[in-house]
C-alpha positions in Angstrom: 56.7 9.2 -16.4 55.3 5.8 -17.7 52.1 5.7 -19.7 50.1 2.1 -20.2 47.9 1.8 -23.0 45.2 -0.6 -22.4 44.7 -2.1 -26.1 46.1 -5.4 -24.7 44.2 -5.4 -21.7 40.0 -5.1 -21.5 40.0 -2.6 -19.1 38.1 0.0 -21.2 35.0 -1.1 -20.7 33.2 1.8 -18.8 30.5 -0.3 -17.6 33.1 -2.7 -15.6 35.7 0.0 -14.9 33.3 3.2 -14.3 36.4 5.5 -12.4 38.3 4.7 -16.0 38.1 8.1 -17.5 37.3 10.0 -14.8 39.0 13.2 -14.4 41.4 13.7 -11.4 41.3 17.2 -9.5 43.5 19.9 -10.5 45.2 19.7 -7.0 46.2 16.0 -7.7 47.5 16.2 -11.6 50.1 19.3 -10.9 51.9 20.1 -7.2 55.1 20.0 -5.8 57.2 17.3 -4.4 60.0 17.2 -2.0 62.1 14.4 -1.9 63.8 12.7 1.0 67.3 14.7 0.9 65.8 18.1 0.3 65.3 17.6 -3.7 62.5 19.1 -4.8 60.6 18.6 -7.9 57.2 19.3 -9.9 54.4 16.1 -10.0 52.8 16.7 -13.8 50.6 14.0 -14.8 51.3 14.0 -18.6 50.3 16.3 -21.0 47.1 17.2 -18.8 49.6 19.1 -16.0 51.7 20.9 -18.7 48.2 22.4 -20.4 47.4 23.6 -16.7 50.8 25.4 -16.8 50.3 26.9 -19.9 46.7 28.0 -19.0 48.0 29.7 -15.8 51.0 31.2 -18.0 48.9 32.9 -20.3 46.3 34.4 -17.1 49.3 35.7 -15.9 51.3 37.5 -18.8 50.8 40.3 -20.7 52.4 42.2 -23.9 56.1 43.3 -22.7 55.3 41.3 -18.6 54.5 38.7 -16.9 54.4 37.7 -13.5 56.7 35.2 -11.7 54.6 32.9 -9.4 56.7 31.8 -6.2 56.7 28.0 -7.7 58.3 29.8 -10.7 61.3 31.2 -9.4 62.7 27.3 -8.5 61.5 26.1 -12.4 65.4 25.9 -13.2 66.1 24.1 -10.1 63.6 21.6 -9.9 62.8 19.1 -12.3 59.0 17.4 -13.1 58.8 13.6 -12.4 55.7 11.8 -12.8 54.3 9.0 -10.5 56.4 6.3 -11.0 59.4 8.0 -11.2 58.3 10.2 -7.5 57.2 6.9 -6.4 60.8 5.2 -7.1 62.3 8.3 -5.3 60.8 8.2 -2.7 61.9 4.4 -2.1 65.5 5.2 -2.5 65.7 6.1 1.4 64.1 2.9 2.6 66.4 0.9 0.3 69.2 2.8 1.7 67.8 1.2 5.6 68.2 -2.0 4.0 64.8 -2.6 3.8 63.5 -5.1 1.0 60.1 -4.4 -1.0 59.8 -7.3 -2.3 61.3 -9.7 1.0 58.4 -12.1 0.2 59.0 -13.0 -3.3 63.1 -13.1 -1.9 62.4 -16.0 0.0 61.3 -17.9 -2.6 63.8 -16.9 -5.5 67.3 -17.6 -2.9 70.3 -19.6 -3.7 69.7 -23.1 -4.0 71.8 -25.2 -1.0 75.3 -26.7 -2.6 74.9 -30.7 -2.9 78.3 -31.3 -1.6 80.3 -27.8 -0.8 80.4 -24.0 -1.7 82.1 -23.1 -4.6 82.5 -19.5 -6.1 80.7 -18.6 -9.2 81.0 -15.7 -11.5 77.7 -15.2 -12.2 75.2 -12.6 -10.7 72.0 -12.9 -8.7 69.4 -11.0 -9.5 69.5 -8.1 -7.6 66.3 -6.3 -6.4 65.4 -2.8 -6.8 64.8 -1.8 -3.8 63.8 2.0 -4.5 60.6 0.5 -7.4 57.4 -0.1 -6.3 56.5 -3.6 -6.2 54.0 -3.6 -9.0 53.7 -1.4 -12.1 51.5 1.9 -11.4 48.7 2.8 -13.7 48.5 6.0 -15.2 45.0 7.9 -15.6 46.3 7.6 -19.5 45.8 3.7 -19.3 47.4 0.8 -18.3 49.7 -1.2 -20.6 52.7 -3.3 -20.1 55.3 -1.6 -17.8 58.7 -1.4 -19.1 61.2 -3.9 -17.1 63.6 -1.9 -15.7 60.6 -0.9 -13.0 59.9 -4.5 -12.0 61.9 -5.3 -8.7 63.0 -8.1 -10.8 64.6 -6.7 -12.7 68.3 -6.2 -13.2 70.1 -2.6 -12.8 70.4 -1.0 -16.5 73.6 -1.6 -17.8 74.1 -4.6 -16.8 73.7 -8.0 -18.8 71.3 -10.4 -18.2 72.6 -13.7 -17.2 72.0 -16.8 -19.0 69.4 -19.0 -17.5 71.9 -21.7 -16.9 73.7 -19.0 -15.1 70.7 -18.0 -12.6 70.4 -20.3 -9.9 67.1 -22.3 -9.7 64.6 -21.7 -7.2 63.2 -24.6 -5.5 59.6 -22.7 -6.1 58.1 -19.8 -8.5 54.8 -18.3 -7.3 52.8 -16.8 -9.7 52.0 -12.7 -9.7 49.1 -13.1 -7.6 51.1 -14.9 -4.7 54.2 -12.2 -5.4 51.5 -9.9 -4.8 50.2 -10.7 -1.7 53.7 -11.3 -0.3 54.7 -7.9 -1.3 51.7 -6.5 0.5 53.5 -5.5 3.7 56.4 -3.7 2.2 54.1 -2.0 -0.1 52.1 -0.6 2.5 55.3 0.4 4.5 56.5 2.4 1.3 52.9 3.9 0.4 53.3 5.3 4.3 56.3 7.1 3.8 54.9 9.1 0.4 53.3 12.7 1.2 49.3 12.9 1.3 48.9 14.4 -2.5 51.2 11.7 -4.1 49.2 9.1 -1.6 45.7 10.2 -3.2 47.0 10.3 -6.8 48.1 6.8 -6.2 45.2 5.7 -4.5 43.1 7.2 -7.3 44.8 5.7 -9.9 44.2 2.1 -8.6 40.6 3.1 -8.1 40.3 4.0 -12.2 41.5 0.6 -12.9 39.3 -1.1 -10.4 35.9 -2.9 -11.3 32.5 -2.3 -10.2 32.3 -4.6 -7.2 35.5 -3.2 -5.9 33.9 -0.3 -5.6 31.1 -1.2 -4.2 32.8 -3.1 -1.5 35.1 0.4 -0.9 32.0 2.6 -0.8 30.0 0.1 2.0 33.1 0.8 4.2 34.1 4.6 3.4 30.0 5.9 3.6 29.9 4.4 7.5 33.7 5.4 8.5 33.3 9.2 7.4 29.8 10.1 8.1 29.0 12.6 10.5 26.0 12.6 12.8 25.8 16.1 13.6 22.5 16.0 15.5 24.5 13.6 18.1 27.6 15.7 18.1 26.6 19.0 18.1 25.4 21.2 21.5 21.7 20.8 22.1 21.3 24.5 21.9 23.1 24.3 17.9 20.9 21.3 17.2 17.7 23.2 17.8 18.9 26.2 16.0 19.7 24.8 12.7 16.7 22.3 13.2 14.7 25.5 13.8 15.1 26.8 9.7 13.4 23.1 8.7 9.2 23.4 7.7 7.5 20.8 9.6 7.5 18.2 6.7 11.0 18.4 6.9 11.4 17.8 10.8 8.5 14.8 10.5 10.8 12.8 7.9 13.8 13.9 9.8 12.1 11.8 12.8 12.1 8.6 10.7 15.7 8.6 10.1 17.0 6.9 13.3 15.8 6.8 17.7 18.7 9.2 18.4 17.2 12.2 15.4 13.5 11.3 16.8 14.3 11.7 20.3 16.0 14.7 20.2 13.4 16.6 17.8 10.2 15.4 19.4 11.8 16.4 22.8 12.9 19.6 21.6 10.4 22.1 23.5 11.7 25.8 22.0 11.8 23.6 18.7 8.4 22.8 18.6 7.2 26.5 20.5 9.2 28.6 17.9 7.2 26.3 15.2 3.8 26.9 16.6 4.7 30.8 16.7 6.4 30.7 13.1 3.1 28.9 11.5 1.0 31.6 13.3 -0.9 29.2 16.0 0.5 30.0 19.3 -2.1 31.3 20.5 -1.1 32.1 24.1 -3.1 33.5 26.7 -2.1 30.6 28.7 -3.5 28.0 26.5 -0.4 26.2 25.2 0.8 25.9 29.1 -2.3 24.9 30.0 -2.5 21.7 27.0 1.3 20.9 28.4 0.0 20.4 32.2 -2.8 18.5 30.9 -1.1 15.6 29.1 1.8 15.5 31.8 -1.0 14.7 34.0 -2.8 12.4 31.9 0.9 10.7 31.2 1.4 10.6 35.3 -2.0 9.3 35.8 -0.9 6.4 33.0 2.0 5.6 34.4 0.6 5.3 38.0 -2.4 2.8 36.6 0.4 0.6 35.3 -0.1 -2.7 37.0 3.1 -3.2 39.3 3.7 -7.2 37.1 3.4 -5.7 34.2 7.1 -4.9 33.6 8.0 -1.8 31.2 9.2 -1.8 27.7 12.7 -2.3 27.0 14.5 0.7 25.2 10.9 2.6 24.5 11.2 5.8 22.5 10.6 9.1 24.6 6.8 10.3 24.3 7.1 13.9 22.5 7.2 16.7 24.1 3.0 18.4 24.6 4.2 21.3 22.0 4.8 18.6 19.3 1.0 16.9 20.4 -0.4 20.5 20.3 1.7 21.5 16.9 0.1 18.5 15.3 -3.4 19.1 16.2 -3.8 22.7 15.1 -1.7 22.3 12.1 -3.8 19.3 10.6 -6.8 21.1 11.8 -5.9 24.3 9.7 -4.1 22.2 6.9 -8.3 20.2 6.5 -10.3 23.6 7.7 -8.3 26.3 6.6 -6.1 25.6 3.7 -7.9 23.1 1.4 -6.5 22.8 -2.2 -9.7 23.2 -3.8 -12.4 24.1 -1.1 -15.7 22.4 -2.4 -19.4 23.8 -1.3 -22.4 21.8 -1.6 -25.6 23.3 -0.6 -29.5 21.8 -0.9 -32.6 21.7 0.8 -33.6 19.6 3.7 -36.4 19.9 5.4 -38.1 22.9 3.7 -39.4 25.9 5.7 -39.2 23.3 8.9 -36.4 23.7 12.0 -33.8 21.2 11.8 -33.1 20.5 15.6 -30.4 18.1 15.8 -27.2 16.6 12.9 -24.4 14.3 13.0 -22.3 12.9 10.5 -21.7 9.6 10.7 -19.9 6.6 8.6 -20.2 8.4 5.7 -24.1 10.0 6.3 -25.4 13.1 7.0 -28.3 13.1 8.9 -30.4 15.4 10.0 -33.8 16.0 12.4 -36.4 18.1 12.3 -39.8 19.3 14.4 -41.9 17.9 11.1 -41.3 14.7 12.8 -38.9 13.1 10.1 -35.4 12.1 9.6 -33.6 12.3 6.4 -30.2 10.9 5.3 -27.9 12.5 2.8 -24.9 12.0 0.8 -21.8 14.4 2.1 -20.2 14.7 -1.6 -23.7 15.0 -3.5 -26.3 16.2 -1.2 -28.5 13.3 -2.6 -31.6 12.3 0.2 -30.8 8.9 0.4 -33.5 8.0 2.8 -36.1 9.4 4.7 -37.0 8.1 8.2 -41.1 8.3 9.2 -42.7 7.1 12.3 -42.2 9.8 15.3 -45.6 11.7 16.4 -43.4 14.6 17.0 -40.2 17.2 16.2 -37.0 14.6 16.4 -34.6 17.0 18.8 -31.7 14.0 19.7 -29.8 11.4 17.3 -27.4 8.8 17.8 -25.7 6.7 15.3 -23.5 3.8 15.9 -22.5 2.0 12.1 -25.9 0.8 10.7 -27.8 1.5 13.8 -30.1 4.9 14.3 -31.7 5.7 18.2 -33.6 9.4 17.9 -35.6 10.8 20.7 -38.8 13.1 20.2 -41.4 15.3 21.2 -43.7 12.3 21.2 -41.6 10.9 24.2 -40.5 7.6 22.8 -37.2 6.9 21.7 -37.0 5.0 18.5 -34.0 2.6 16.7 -33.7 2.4 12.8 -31.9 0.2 10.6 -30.5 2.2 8.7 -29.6 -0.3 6.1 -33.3 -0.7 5.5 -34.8 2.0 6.6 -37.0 0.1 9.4 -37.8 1.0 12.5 -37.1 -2.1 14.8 -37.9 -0.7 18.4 -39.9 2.2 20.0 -39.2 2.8 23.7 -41.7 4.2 25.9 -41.3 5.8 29.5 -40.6 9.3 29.7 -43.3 11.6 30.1 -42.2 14.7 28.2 -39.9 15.6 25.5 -36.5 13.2 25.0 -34.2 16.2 24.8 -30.7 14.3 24.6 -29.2 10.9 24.2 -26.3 9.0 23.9 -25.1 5.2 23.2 -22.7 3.9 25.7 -19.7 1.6 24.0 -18.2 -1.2 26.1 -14.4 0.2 26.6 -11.8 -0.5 28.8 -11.9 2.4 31.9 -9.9 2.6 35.6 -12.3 1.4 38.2 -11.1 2.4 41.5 -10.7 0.0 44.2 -11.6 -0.4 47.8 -8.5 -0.7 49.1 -7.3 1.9 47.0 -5.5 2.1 43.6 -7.4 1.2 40.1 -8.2 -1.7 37.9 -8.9 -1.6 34.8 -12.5 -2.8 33.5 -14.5 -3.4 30.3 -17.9 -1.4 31.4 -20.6 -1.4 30.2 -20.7 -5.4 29.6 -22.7 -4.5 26.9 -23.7 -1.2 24.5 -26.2 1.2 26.0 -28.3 3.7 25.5 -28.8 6.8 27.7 -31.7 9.3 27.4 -32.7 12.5 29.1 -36.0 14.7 29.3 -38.1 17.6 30.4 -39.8 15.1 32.7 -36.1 15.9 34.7 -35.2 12.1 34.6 -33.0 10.0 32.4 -33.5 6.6 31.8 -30.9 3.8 30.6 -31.7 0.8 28.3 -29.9 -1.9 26.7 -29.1 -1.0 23.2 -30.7 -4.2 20.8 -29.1 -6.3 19.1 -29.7 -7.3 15.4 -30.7 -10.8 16.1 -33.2 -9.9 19.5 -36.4 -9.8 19.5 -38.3 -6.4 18.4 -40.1 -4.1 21.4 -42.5 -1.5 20.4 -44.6 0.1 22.5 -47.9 1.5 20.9 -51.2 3.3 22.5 -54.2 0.8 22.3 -55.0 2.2 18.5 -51.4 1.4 17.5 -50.5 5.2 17.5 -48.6 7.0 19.9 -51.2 9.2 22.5 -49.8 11.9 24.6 -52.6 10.8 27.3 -50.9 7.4 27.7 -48.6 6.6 30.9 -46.3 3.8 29.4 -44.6 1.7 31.9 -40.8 1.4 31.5 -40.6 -1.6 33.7 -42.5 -3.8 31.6 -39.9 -3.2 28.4 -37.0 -6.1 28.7 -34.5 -3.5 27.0 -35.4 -0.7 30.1 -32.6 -0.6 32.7 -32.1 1.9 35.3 -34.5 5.0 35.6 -32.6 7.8 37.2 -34.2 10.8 39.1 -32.7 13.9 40.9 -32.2 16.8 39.0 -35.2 19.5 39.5 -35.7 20.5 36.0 -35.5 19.5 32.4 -32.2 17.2 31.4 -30.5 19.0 28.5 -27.0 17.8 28.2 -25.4 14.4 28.9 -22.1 12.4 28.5 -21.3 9.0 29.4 -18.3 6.5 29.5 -18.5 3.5 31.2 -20.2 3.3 33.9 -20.1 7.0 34.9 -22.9 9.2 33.0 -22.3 13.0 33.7 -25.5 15.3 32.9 -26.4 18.5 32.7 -29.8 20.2 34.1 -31.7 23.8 33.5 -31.5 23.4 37.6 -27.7 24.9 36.9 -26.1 21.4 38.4 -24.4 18.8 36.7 -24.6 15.1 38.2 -22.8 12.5 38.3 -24.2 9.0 38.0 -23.2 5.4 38.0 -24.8 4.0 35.2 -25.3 0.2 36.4 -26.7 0.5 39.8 -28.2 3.9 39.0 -26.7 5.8 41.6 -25.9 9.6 42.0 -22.2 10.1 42.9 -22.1 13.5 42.5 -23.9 16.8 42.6 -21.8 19.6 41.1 -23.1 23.0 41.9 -21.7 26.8 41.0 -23.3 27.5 37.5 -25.5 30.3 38.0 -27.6 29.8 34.2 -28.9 26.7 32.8 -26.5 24.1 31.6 -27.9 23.2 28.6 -25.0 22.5 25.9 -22.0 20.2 26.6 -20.8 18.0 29.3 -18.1 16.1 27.1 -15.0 17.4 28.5 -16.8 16.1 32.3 -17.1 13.1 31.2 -13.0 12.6 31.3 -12.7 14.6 34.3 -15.3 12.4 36.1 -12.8 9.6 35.4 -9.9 10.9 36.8 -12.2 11.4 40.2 -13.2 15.2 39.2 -10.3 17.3 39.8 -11.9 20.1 38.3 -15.7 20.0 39.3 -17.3 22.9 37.0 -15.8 22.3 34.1 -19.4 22.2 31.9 -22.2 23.6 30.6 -22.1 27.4 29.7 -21.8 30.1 32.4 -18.4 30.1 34.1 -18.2 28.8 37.5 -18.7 31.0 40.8 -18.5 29.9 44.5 -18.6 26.4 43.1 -18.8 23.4 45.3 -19.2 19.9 45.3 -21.4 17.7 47.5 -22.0 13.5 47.6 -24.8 11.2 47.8 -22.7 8.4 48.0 -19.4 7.0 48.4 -16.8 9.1 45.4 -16.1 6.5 42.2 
């Protein structure tokens, strides 16, 4: 076995040469070897394999025993080579096909052509070693010069070396890089024929002695070539199961990793359901099936309203499956409600010994109404009254807020806007003759509008923001929300206060739109998006309007109590042309039925 030392060389810089002194495995410094011929032999790599031997020696002896190991018994038979020796071995059968390791560097080292004719000569050409590698092999003890009889160069020992008059001349010498790279192909055709241990301990070897950007370059081609995707490969039915022992956190960064890992865990619906069950919020009872069937349908419903020339996205990722929407909802819900960190309680008085009828948060407020006719504004995190809002006659029982804009409805039967920057109170409508129970500001949006001649377009409605009220005078009235910039409307009594006596007249207010009447009792409840405004009456109906030419669509009938709380979730059924028509208020539906004033939306 040769050993290099690398004090003439400056490969023992750890930085540049990082594999340097890096510790081969055990299997790799000390295993057999069988040679072409039937020879076999032991592979030690220096003083490092006969230290293993002795280790394992002394585990297996005792005082006055010790235990022969099946590699022990053909110790006197077999001898131990190390690499460049096996190496040489090895190439003894490929010289003996007449096969020439180094053929390239041949070509260029041949007798020169006689000038005039042949004549014999005595002395020898160098003959080639066949059987050595074509360059000298590191050792994991270093690198330093090889000795020459190892060189394919050089001549056979024994034998003197010619005189250089004696050698012929070669009409060229390449230098070792170009002997190198000639030699390449009969190098690889020898490192094929070596077994796999003495082919890694080779290949290692040259990787110690390689520098950093070697190995860089190795590792951009080896990471790619022997990774495994197993979410690709494997069954789908393995895939969810081993998928199914990762916390949500886990499968949401698992999505990110590539389309083909997102598509197959958002689609994954026992994924998902297991997920729901395991964090406790399958609720069941129906509900989760019933949240699937809804956004299928709303997905259908999308894809139907697609315009035809519209042409669909190329390569678009899968929408996940309803379990993952439903998954997500309840988990954040629980993970804000439920499960907060440190749960922080802020309690303080708002409006005394007084009822406060209606709240909302918005943009950052709190506000709050009560029936001693004010309106105050607090601070979420402090409690703090930032402001306090005077002007109504009467209790405040409806808010709306849109940014820095206020509209509240009262007992006084005018529906007021504030700036709630300032504090002011720029408009006060008039018009309803009893208490404004509920309201609501209308947002321009996008909505499908159904077409005469069937199918749907989409629309911005309302053109511009509205506002829409309801009463115990059984009406509801519409009006053009103000802008900043327009001119203020307030409508006063003849002393500049508000009398229950006076009649005011809607029509005369520029802001006043469409006054709607139908419903037989007092308006508590109303939803609107659009053009379609969907309310609620204590007549046990819910109706249907359009909110631009003030038409009633629809009368929904079944409740049998007063539908007095919510008619949000109608308000999305009414666009999808009201499927399901009792789907508000309180009581559950019985013998319900629908009936039409007018043509359906």
């Amino acid at each position: 076995m040769y050993c290099y030392d690398d004090d003439d060389h400056h490969h023992n810089d750890p930085k540049t040469y990082p594999l340097l002194h890096a510790s081969l495995p055990k299997s790799l410094r000390n295993f057999p070897l069988v040679f072409p011929g039937g020879t076999r032999a032991t592979f030690r790599d220096g003083d490092d394999g006969d230290q293993d031997m002795q280790d394992e020696e002394a585990l297996v002896s005792g005082q006055g025993w010790r235990m022969l190991k099946r590699d022990e018994q053909n110790d006197s038979l077999s001898s131990v080579v190390g690499l460049a020796e096996a190496v040489e071995r090895y190439g003894k059968k490929r010289s003996h096909g007449g096969l020439d390791m180094m053929e390239g560097v041949e070509a260029t080292t041949a007798t020169a052509p006689p000038r005039k004719k042949a004549r014999a000569t005595t002395a020898m050409s160098p003959v080639v070693n066949a059987a050595a590698p074509p360059s000298p092999l590191p050792s994991p003890r270093g690198s330093p010069a090889p000795p020459e009889n190892i060189w394919p160069s050089a001549p056979p020992s024994g034998a003197s070396s010619p005189s250089p008059s004696q050698l012929p001349q070669a009409p060229f010498q390449p230098d070792v890089s170009l002997s190198t790279l000639l030699s390449l192909p009969s190098l690889l055709s020898h490192f094929s024929t070596l077994p796999p241990p003495l082919q890694s301990h080779f290949l290692l070897t040259l990787l110690r002695h390689s520098p950093l950007p070697v190995l860089r370059t190795l590792n951009s081609v080896l990471i790619p070539t022997l990774a495994r995707d197993f979410i690709t490969l494997l069954p789908p039915e393995l895939v969810s199961h081993v998928l199914g022992f990762l916390p949500f956190s886990t499968l949401a960064r698992a999505t990110r990793v590539s389309r083909a890992w997102r598509t197959t865990i958002d689609s994954d619906p026992v994924l998902w359901r297991d997920l729901l069950k395991r964090a406790n919020i399958w609720f069941g009872g129906g509900s989760e099936d019933a949240f699937s069937n809804a956004i299928n349908a709303r997905r259908r419903h999308a894809e139907r309203l697609r315009p035809p020339n519209i042409p669909a996205p190329r390569n678009p990722l899968p929408l996940p499956h309803p379990y993952k929407v439903l998954f997500k909802s309840r988990h954040l819900t629980r993970k804000k409600w439920v499960k907060v960190a440190e749960p922080k309680h802020v309690s303080f008085p708002a409006h005394g010994s007084s009822v406060v009828t209606c709240l909302i948060f918005s943009h950052g407020r709190i506000i709050s109404a009560s029936d001693d006719h004010s309106i105050h504004i607090y601070s979420p995190s402090t409690g703090e009254l930032v402001r306090s809002l005077r002007g109504h006659e009467g209790g405040v029982w409806a808010l709306a807020a849109s940014k820095d804009i206020l509209v509240s409805g009262s007992t006084d039967r005018t529906v007021r806007i504030w700036d709630l920057a300032t504090g002011r109170c720029t408009h006060v409508f008039g018009g309803h003759t009893s208490t404004v129970r509920c309201l609501a500001i209308v947002k321009p949006e996008w909505v499908d509008v159904e077409q005469e001649g069937g199918g749907f377009k989409k629309e911005k409605w309302p053109k511009r923001a509205l506002i829409v009220t309801g009463s115990r005078d059984h009406t509801l009235r519409v009006w053009t929300l103000p802008r900043p910039h327009e001119p203020e409307y307030k409508w006063f009594g003849e002393d500049g206060d508000v009398d229950p006596t006076d009649v005011c007249d809607a029509e005369e207010n520029p802001y006043h739109r469409v006054h709607l009447e139908g419903h037989d009792h007092a308006v508590r409840a109303l939803a609107a998006r659009g053009r379609t405004l969907v309310s609620g009456s204590y007549d046990c109906s819910v109706r249907i309007w359009d909110t631009i030419t003030g038409a009633c669509k629809w009368v929904l009938t079944g409740h049998t109590q007063k539908v007095s709380f919510s008619t949000q979730y109608a308000t999305k059924l009414a666009q999808a042309r009201w499927t399901d028509p009792c789907a508000s208020g309180l009581s559950t539906p019985a013998n319900s039925s629908t009936s039409s004033q007018d043509t359906p939306l």
